[in-house]
DOMIRO-832825 format. One record per residue (C-alpha): residue in one letter; chain; z, y, x. Coordinates in steps of 0.2 Angstrom, whole numbers, plus 5000, padded with zeros to 4 digits. Layout:
N
['A','A',[Z,Y,X]]
...
This chain:
527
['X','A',[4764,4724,5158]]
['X','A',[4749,4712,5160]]
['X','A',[4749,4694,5168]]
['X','A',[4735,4700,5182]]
['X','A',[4750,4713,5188]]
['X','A',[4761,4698,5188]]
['X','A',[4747,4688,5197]]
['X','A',[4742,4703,5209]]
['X','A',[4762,4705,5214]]
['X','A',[4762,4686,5217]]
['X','A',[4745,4685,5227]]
['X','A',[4750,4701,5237]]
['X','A',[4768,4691,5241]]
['X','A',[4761,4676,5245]]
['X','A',[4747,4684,5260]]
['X','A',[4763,4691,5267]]
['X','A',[4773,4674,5268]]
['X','A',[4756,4666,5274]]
['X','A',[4754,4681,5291]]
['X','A',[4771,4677,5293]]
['X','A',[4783,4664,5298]]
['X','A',[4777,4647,5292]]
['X','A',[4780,4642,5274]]
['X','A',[4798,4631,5271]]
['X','A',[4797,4614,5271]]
['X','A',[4806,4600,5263]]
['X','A',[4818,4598,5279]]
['X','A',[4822,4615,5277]]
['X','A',[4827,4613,5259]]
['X','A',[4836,4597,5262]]
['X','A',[4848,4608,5277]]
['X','A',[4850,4625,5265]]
['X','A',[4857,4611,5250]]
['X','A',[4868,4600,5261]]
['X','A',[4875,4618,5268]]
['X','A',[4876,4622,5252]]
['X','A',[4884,4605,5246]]
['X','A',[4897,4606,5263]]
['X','A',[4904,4621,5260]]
['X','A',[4907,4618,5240]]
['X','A',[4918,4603,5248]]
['X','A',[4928,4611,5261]]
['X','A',[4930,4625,5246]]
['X','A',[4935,4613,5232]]
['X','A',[4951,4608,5237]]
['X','A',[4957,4626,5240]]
['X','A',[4950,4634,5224]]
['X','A',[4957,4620,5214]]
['X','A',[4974,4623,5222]]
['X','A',[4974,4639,5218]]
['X','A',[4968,4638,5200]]
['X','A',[4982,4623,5197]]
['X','A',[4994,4638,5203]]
['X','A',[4987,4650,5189]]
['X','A',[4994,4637,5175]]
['X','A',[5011,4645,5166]]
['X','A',[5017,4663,5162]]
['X','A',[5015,4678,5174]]
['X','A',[5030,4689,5181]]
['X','A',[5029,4704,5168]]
['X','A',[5038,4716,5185]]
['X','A',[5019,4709,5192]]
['X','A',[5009,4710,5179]]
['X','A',[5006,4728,5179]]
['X','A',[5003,4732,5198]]
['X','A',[4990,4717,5198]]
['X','A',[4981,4725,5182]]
['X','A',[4980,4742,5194]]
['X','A',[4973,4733,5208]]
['X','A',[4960,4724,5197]]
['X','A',[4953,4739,5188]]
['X','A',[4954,4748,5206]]
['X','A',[4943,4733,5213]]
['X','A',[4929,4734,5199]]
['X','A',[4930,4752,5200]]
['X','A',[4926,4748,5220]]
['X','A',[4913,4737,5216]]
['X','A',[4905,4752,5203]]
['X','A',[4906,4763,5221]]
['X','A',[4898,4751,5232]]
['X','A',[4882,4747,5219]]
['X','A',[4881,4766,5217]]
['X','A',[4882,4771,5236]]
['X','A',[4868,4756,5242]]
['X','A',[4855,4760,5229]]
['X','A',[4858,4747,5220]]
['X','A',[4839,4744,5219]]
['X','A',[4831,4745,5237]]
['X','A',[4817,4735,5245]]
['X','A',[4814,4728,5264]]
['X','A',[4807,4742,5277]]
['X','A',[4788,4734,5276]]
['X','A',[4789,4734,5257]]
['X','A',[4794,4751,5256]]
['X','A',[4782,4755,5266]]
['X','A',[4768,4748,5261]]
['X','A',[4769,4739,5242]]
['X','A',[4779,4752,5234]]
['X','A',[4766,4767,5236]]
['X','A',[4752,4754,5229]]
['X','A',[4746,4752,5213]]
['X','A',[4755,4737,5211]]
['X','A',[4766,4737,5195]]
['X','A',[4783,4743,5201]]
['X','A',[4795,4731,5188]]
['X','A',[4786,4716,5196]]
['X','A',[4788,4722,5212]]
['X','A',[4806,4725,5211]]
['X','A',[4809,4707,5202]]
['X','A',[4818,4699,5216]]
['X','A',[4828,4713,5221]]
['X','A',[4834,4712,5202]]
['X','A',[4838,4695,5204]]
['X','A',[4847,4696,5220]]
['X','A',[4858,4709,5211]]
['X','A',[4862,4700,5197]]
['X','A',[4867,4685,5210]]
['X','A',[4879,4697,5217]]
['X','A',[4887,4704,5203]]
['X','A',[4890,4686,5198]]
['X','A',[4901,4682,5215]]
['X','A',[4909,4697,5214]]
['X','A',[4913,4695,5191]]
['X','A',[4920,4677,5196]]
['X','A',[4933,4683,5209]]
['X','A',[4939,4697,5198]]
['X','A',[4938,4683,5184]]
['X','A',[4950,4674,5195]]
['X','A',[4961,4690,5198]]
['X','A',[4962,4695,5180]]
['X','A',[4969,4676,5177]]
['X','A',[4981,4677,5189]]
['X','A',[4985,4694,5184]]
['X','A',[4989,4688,5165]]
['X','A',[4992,4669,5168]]
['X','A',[4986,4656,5158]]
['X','A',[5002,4649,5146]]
['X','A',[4992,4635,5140]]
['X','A',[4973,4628,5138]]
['X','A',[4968,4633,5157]]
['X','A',[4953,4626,5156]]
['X','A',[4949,4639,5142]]
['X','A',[4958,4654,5147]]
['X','A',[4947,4650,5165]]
['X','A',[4933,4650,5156]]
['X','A',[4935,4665,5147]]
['X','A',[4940,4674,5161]]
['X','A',[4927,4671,5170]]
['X','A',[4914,4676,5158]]
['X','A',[4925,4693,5156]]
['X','A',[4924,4695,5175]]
['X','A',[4904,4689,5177]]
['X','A',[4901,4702,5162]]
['X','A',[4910,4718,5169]]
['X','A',[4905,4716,5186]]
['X','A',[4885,4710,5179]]
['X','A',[4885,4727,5168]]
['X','A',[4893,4738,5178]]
['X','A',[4877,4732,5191]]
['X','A',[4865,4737,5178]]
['X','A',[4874,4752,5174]]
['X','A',[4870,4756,5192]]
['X','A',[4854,4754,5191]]
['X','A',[4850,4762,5176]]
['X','A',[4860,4777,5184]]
['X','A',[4847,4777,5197]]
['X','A',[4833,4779,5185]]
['X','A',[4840,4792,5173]]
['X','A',[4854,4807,5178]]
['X','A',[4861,4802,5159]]
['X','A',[4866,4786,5166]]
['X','A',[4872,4790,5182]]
['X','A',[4886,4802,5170]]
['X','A',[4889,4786,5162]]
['X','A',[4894,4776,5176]]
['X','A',[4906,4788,5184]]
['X','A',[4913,4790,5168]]
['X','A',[4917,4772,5169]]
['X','A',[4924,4774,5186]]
['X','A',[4933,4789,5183]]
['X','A',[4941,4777,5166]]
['X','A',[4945,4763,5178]]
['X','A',[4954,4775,5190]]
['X','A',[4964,4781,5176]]
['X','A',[4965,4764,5169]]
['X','A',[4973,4758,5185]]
['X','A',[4986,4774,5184]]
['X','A',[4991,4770,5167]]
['X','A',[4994,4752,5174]]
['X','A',[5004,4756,5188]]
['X','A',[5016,4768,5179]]
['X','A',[5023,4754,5167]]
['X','A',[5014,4763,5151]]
['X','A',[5003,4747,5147]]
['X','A',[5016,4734,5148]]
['X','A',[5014,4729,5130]]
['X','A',[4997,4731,5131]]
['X','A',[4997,4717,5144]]
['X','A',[5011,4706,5138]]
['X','A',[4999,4704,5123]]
['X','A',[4982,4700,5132]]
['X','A',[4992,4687,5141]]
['X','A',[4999,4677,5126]]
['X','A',[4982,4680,5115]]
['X','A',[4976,4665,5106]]
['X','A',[4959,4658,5111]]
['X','A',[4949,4665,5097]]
['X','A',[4954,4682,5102]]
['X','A',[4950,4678,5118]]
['X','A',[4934,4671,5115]]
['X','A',[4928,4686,5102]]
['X','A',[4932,4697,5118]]
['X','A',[4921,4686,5130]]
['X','A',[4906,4684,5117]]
['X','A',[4907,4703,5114]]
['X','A',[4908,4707,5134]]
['X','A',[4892,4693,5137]]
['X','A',[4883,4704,5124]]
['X','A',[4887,4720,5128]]
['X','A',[4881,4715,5146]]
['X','A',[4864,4708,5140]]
['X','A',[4859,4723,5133]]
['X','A',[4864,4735,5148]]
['X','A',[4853,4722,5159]]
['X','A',[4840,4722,5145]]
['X','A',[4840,4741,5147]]
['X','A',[4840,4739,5164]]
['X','A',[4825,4730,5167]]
['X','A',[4816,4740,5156]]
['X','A',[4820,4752,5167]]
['X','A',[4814,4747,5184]]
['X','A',[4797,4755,5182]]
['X','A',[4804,4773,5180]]
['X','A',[4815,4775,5195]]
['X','A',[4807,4789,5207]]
['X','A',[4800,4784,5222]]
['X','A',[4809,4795,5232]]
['X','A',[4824,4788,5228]]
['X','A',[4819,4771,5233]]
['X','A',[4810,4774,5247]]
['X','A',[4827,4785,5253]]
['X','A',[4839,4768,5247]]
['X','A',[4826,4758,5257]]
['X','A',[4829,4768,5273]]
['X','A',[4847,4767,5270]]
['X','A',[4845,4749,5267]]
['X','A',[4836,4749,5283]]
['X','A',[4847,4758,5293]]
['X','A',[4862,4747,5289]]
['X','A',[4852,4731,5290]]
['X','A',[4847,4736,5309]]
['X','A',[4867,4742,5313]]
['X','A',[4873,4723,5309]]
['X','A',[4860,4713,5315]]
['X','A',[4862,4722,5333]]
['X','A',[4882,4722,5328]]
['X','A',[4886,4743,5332]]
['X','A',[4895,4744,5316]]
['X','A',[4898,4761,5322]]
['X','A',[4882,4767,5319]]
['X','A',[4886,4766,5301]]
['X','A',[4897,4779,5301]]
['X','A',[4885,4789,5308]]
['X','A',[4871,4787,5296]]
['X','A',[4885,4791,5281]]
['X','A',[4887,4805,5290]]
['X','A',[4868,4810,5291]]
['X','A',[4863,4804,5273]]
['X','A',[4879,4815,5265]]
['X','A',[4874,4832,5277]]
['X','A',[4855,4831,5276]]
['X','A',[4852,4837,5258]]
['X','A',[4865,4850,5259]]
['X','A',[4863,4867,5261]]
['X','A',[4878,4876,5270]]
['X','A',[4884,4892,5273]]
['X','A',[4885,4901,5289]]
['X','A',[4902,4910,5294]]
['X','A',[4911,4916,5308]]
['X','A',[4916,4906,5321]]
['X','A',[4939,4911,5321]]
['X','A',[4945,4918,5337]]
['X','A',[4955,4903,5343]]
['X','A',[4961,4896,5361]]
['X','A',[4945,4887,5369]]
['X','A',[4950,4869,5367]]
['X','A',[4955,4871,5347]]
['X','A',[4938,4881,5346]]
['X','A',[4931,4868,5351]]
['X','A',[4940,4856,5339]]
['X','A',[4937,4867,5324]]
['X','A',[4921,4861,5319]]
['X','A',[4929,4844,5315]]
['X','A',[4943,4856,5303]]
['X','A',[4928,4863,5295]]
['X','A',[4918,4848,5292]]
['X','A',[4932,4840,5284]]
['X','A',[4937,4854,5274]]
['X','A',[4918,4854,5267]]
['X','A',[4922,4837,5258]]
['X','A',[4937,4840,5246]]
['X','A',[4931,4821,5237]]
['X','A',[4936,4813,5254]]
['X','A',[4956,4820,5254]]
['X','A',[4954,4818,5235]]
['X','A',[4950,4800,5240]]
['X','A',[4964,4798,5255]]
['X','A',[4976,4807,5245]]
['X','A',[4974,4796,5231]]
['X','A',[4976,4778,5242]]
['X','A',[4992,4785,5250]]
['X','A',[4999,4775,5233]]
['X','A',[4991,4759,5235]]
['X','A',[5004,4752,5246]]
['X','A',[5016,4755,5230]]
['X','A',[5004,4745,5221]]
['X','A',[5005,4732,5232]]
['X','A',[5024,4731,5237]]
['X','A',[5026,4729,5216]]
['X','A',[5014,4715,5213]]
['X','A',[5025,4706,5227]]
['X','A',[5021,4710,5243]]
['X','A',[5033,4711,5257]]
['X','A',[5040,4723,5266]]
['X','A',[5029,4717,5281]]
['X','A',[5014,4719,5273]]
['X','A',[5016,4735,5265]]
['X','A',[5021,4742,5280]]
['X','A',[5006,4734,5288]]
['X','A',[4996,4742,5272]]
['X','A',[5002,4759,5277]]
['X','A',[5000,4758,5296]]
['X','A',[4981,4752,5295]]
['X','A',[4979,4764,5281]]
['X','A',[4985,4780,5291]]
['X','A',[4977,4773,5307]]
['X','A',[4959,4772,5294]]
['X','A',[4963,4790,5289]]
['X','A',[4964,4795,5306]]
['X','A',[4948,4788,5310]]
['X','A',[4942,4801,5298]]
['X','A',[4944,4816,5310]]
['X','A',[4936,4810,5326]]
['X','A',[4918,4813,5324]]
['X','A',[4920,4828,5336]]
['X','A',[4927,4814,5350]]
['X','A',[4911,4802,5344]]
['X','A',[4901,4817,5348]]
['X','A',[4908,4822,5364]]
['X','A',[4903,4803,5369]]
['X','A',[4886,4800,5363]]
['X','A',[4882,4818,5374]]
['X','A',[4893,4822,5387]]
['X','A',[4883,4835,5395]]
['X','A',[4884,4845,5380]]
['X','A',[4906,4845,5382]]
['X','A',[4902,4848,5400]]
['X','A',[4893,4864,5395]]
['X','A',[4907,4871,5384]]
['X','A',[4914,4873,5402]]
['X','A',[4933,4865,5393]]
['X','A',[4942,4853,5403]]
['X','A',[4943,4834,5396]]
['X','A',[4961,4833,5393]]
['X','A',[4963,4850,5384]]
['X','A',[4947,4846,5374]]
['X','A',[4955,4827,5369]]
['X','A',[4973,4837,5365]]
['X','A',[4964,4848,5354]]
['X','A',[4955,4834,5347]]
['X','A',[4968,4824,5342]]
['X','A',[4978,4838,5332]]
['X','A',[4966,4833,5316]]
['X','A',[4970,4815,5314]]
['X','A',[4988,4817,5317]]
['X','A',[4991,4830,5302]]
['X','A',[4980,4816,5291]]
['X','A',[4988,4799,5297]]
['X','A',[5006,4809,5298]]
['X','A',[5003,4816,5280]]
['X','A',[4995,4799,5272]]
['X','A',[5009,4790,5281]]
['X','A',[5025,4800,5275]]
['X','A',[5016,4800,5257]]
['X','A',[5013,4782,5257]]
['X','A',[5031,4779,5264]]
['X','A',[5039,4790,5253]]
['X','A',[5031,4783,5238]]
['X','A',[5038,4767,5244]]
['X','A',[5053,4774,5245]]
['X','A',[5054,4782,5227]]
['X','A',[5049,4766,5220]]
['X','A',[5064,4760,5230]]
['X','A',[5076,4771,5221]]
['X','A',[5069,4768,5204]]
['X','A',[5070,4749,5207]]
['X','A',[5087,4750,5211]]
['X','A',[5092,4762,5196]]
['X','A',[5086,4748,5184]]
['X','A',[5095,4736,5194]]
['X','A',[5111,4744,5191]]
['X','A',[5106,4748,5175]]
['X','A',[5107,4729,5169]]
['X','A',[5121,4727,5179]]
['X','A',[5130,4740,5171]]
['X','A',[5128,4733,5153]]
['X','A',[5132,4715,5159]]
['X','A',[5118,4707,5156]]
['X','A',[5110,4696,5169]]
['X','A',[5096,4703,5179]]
['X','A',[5079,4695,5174]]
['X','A',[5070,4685,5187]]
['X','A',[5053,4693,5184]]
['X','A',[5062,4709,5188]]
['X','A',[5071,4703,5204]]
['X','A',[5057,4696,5211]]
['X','A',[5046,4711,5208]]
['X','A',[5059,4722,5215]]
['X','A',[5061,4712,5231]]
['X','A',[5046,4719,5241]]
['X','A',[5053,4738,5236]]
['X','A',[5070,4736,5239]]
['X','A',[5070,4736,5259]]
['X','A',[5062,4754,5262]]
['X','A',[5076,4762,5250]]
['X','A',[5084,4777,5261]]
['X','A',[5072,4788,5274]]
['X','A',[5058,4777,5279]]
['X','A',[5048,4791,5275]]
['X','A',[5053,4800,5291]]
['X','A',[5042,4786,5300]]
['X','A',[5027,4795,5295]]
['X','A',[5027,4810,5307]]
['X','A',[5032,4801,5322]]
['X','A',[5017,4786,5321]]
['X','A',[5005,4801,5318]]
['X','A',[5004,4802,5339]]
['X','A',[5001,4783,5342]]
['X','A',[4989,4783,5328]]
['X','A',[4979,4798,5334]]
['X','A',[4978,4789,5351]]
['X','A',[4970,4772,5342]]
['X','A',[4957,4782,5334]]
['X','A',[4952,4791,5350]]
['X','A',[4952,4778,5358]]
['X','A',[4941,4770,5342]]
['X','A',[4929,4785,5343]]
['X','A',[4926,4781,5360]]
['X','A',[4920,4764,5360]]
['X','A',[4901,4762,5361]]
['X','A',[4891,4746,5357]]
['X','A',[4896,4727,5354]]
['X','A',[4896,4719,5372]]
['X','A',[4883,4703,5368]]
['X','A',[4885,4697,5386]]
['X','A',[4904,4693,5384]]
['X','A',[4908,4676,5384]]
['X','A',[4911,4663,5368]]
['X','A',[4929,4654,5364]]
['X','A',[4928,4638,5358]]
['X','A',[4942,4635,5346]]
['X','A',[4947,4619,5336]]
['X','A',[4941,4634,5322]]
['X','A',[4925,4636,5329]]
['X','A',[4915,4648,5342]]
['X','A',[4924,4665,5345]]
['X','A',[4911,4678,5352]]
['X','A',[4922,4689,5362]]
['X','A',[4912,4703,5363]]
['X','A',[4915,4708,5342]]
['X','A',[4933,4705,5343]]
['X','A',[4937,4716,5359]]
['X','A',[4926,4728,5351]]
['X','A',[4938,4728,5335]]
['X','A',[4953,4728,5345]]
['X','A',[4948,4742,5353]]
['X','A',[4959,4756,5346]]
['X','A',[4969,4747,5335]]
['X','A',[4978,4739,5351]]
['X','A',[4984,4756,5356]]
['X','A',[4989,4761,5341]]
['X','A',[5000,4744,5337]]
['X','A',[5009,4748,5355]]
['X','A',[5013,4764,5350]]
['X','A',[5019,4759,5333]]
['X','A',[5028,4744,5340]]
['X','A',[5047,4751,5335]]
['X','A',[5041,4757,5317]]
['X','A',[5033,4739,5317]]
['X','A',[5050,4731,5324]]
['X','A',[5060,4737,5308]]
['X','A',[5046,4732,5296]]
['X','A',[5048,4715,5302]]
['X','A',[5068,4716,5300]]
['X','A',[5072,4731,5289]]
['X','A',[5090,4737,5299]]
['X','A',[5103,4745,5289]]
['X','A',[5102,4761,5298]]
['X','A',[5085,4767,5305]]
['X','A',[5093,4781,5319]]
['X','A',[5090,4772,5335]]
['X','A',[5069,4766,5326]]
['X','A',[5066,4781,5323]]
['X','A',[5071,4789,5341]]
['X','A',[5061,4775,5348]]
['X','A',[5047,4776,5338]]
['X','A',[5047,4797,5342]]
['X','A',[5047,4792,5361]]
['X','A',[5033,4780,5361]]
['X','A',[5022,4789,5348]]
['X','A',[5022,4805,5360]]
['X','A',[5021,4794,5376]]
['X','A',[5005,4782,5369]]
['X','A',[4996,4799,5364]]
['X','A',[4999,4808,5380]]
['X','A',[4995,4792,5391]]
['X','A',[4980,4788,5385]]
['X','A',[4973,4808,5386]]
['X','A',[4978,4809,5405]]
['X','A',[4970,4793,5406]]
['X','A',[4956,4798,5398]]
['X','A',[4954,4814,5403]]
['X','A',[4956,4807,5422]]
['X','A',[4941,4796,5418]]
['X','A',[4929,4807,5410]]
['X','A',[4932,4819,5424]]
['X','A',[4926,4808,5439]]
């Protein structure tokens, strides 16, 4: 690596800028630093609210679900960097400097440094959730401190673990390795086996803490030392194909049609596959014409892997202390996201209607047919979720009566971490096949929704503006589906001590919510 490559990359950069917009000013530097200096006061109060809250010991009944949901948040944060690239360039660059004989580690500089800039936001905030999750019994300040450079350095490495993923097929084993270890991690943390494990990382002195952070900080060096190095040797190809997705995605948010993202996933996983041809089954015309979602899905056992697997996180949730509301929210917007999952056949039949017309199958019996897939997923997520709920239930109250039974007080840790289970103990589970209707109707309704209306008008708040045109277009499906759920949602909200007369209303509106809206929207496609 030579200074005139340096200076090339440089010259070439700054002929851009100066055919571009003009050059920023000093006026424009003085608005991006009192932006910047605004919003660190309106967040200053708030942050050090909460990071007062953090001093003092942690609920140990909390301790383990919170360690679960941090390692599942890294392990997100893994996915995410390995799904965008994580190294990617602007259309134009892609285009045109990365085929040149520029040298390629300079040209990628800034993208590094954006990276590392983002895997610094996202190691402070799980920083701040592994303090909260272990507490800090004295010397906040310190513990802060050490958390935060824990956080900073996981979430830094694991970034250049990406990249160096995306250079070397070695690496990429490596990194879902770590992601495959962090899943288990979370496991292991959920079902109570680390508990000791935990209890002594929160009341570890500050040299042990320290050691850990200094050995993180230099274990994450040298993964970005490595990763650097390897900017140079990362395929074309696979740049120029993050670029595009990069591109893609940029294009989808700045003309706010999120659901055009779903489509280029869809395009990005099909287009490298080779599939095998096979008989079409010998089935009624409208499920025929259904089946093609049943097959796609079925040709992507890592997706149900993946929906099966987040049917527990509303266990986690209900035992680092959520309430019974919001883990029945949890499960609702969960099976109504699983749903979403089988509809592309009804996104199809929208984005080209003559080719539905040509099948020659009537509208409503197409949408019937149509809606059979999403309500196995969201009635199966939703009674596994639900159940688990409910089993965690069961065991909560067993070791409730256990201490009882002994006649020793019950500890407070343990009460309170028990609260958010106890109200779904008995047949909440039953809840999950009778929302499966309402639920399929919300995602139908969601797969037919086209573009964000720009022309809508704006809501001036005491909050601020309020486009309208975004928020009916994230309403839209989710409406139906809450009035359809509304008697599942009224015994979340008050959990009754019989569920009979719930559940036959919840049966009646789910089936009437499912079949509404296919008359209706089989009346309106038809004319």
């Amino acid at each position: 690596m030579t200074s005139g490559a340096e200076g090339n990359v440089r010259s070439v950069r700054a002929y851009v800028r100066s055919r571009g917009r003009a050059p920023r000013g000093l006026l424009d530097r003085y608005v991006s630093g009192f932006g910047l200096a605004m919003l660190l006061a309106v967040l200053g109060r708030p942050v050090s609210t909460v990071l007062t809250g953090l001093a003092g010991p942690v609920d140990p009944a909390r301790m383990s679900a919170g360690a679960a949901l941090v390692a599942l948040a890294l392990a997100g944060f893994l996915f995410a960097a390995r799904t965008a690239g994580p190294v990617l360039l602007s259309p134009a660059d892609a285009s045109w400097l990365l085929l040149s004989p520029l040298n390629r580690r300079r040209l990628l500089a800034r993208t590094g440094r954006v990276l590392i800039m983002v895997a610094v936001v996202a190691g402070a905030a799980l920083g701040l959730g592994l303090l909260a999750v272990l507490g800090a019994p004295d010397q906040l300040v310190w513990r802060l401190l050490g958390a935060l450079v824990l956080g900073v350095s996981a979430a830094v490495g694991g970034m250049a673990l990406a990249v160096l993923g995306q250079a070397s097929q070695s690496w990429q084993f490596w990194l879902t390795a770590a992601m495959v270890a962090l899943l288990v991690l979370a496991v292991v943390a959920v079902s109570g086996q680390a508990r000791t494990v935990l209890a002594v990382a929160a009341s570890a002195p500050l040299t042990t803490v320290a050691a850990s952070a200094s050995t993180a900080a230099v274990v994450s060096a040298l993964l970005v030392r490595r990763a650097w190095a390897s900017l140079d040797r990362i395929p074309t190809r696979i740049l120029l194909a993050s670029s595009t997705r990069a591109g893609h995605v940029a294009d989808a948010a700045v003309g706010l049609d999120p659901g055009a993202l779903t489509w280029i996933a869809e395009e990005n996983h099909w287009r490298a596959r080779t599939l095998r041809s096979r008989r079409w089954p010998s089935l009624p015309a409208p499920l025929a014409l259904a089946w093609q979602d049943w097959r796609r899905l079925a040709r992507r056992p890592g997706r149900l892997a993946a929906m099966s697997g987040a049917a527990g996180l509303p266990v986690v949730l209900a035992q680092a202390g959520a309430g019974p509301a919001a883990s029945g929210a949890v499960v609702l917007a969960g099976a109504l996201a699983v749903a979403a999952a089988g509809v592309s056949g009804a996104r199809w039949d929208r984005d080209n209607p003559a080719l539905s017309r040509i099948v020659g199958v009537g509208h409503r019996p197409a949408l019937a047919a149509r809606a059979l897939l999403p309500m196995v997923l969201s009635g199966a997520w939703a009674t596994l979720a639900l159940a688990g709920l409910s089993v965690s239930a069961s065991l909560a109250l067993a070791g409730l009566g256990a201490w009882a039974s002994v006649g020793t007080a019950v500890p407070g840790a343990w009460s309170v971490g028990t609260a958010g289970l106890s109200a779904f103990s008995g047949g909440w589970w039953l809840f999950g096949p009778l929302v499966a209707p309402a639920l399929a109707a919300g995602a139908l309704r969601m797969a037919g929704r086209g573009p964000v209306d720009h022309s809508m008008p704006v809501i001036d708040t005491p909050g601020g503006a309020i486009p309208t045109g975004p928020l009916l277009w994230a309403a839209t499906g989710a409406d139906l589906a809450v009035l359809g759920c509304l008697p599942a949602i009224a015994a979340l909200l008050s959990p009754p001590g019989a569920l009979g007369w719930f559940l036959a209303a919840q049966g009646v509106f789910g089936a009437l919510t499912l079949v509404g809206y296919a008359w209706r929207r089989g009346a309106g496609q038809a004319t």
